[in-house]
C-alpha positions as CSV (number, residue, x, y, z in Angstrom):
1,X,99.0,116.2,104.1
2,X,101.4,113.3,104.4
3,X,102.5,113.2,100.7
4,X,103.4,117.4,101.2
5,X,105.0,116.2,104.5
6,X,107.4,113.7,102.2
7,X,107.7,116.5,99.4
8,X,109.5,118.8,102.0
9,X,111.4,116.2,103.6
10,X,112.7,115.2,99.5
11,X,113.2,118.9,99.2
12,X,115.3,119.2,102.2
13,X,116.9,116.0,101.1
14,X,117.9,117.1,98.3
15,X,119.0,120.5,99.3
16,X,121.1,118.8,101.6
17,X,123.1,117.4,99.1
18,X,124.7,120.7,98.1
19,X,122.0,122.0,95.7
20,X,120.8,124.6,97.6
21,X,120.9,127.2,100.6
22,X,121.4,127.3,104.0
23,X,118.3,127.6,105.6
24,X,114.5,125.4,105.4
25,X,111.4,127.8,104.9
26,X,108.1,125.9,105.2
27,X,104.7,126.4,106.9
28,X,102.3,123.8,108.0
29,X,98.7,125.0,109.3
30,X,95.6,122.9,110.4
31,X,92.4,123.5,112.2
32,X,91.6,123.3,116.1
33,X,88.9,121.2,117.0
34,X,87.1,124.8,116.8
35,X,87.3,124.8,113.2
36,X,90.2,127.8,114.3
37,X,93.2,127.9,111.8
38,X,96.4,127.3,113.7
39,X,100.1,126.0,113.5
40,X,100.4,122.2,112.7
41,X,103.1,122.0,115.7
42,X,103.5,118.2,115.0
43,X,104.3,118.3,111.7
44,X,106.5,121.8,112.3
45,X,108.4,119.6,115.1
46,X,109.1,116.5,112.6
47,X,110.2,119.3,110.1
48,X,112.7,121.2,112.3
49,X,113.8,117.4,113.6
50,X,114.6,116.3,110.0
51,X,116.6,120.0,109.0
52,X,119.2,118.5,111.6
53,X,120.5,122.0,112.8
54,X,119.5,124.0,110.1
55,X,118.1,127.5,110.3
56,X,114.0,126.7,110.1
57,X,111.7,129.9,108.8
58,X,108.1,129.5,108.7
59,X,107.0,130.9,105.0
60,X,104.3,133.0,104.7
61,X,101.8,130.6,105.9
62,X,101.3,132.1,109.3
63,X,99.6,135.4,106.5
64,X,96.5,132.5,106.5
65,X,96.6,132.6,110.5
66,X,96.8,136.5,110.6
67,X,94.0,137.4,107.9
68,X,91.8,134.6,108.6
69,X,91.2,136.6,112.5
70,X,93.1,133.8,114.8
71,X,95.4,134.7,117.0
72,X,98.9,135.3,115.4
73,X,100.7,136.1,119.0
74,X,99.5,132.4,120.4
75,X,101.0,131.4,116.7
76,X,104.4,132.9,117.2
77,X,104.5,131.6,120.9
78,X,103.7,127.9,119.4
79,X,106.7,128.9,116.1
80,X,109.1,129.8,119.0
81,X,108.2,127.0,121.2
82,X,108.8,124.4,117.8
83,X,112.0,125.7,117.2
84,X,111.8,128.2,114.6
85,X,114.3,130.5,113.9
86,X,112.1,133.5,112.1
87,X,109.5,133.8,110.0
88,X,108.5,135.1,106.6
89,X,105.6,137.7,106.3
90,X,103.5,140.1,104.8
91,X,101.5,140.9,107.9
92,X,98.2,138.7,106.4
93,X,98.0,140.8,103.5
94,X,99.1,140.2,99.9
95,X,101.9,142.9,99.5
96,X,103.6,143.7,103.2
97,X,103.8,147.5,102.1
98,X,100.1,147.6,102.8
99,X,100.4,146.3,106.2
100,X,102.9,148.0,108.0
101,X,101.1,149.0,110.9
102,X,100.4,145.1,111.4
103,X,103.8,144.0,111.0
104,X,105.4,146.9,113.2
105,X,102.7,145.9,116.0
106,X,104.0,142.1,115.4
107,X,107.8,143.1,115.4
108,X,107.4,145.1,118.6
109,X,105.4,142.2,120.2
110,X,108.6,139.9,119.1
111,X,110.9,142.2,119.8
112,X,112.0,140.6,123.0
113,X,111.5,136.7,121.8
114,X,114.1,134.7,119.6
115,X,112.4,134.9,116.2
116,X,113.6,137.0,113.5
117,X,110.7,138.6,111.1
118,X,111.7,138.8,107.8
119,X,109.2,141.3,105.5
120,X,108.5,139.6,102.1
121,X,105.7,139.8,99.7
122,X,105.5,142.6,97.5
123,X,108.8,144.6,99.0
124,X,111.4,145.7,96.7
125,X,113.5,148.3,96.4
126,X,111.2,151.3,94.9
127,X,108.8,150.9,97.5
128,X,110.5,149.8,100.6
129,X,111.1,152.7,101.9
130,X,107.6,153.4,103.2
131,X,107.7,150.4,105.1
132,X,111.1,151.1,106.5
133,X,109.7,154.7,107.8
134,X,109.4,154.7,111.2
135,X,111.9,151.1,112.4
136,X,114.4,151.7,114.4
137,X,116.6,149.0,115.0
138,X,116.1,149.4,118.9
139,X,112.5,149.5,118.4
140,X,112.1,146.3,115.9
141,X,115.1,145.2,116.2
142,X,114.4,141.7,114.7
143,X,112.6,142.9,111.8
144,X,114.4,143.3,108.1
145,X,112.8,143.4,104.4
146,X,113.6,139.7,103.1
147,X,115.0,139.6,99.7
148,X,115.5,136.1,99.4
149,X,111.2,135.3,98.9
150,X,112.2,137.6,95.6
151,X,114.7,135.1,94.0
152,X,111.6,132.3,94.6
153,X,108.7,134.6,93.4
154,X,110.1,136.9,90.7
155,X,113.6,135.9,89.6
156,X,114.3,139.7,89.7
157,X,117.2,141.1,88.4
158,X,120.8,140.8,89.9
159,X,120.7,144.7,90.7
160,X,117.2,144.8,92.2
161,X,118.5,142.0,95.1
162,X,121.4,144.2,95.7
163,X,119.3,147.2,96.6
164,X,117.5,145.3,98.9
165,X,120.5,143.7,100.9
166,X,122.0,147.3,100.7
167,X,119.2,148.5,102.5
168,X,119.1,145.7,105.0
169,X,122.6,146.3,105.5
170,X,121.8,150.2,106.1
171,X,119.5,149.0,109.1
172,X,121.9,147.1,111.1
């Protein structure tokens, strides 16, 4: 755990010298003394501490905490509480389009707290608009489809990222 600890701190380090974005997307998870899969809120504090102002966004990690049967809203309460600024999911499952009743029930339970949810795994611009049925940016109104987990995952096409920022643009 400590040498992934340093990987993400050279990461950052080295993002920081102008070779990347803008923002620091990591997770870090460990079990209770339950055996119960939770947030590693140390080692998410040290993280956040080391971005020095950065936006923070735990990656899809917290999909382990949501399929694995723990509770997700004492997860987000511990993300908020460490500082994050959102956090990138598919609601536990492997493509977020087949989850949307789990992420809208996990946007409307944020919907009043800090964090953003960004929608990533699986979602591009053919199928997002299932997912998108039924948001309304009053409703969910810290909810988007993420487009930047794309770039990382699939290296899609120029064209295919600017449908999906044209329709995140269409929900603000």
């Amino acid at each position: 755990m400590e040498t992934q600890i340093k990987d993400h701190l050279t990461e950052y380090t080295f993002s920081r010298g102008g070779y990347d974005g803008h923002s620091f997307i990591f997770g870090a998870l460990k079990k209770d003394q339950g055996g119960k899969l939770c947030v590693d809120k140390e080692v998410c504090r040290r993280l956040i501490r080391s971005a020095e102002g950065m936006s923070c966004y735990f990656q899809r990690a917290i999909d382990d905490v949501i399929s694995s049967g723990t509770g997700w809203k004492e997860a987000l309460v511990d993300l908020e509480k460490c500082g994050f600024r959102g956090i990138l999911t598919a609601g536990g499952k492997d493509n977020a389009v087949d989850d949307k009743e789990g992420i809208l029930e996990m946007a409307r339970y944020m919907k009043d707290r800090p964090l953003e949810l960004a929608v990533g795994g699986g979602v591009r611009s053919f199928n997002v608009r299932p997912l998108l049925d039924g948001w309304s940016g009053d409703d969910v109104p810290n909810m988007m489809p993420h487009s930047t987990c794309l770039m990382a995952i699939a290296s899609p096409e120029d064209k295919e990222i600017a449908r999906l920022l044209d329709l995140n643009r269409s929900m603000a």
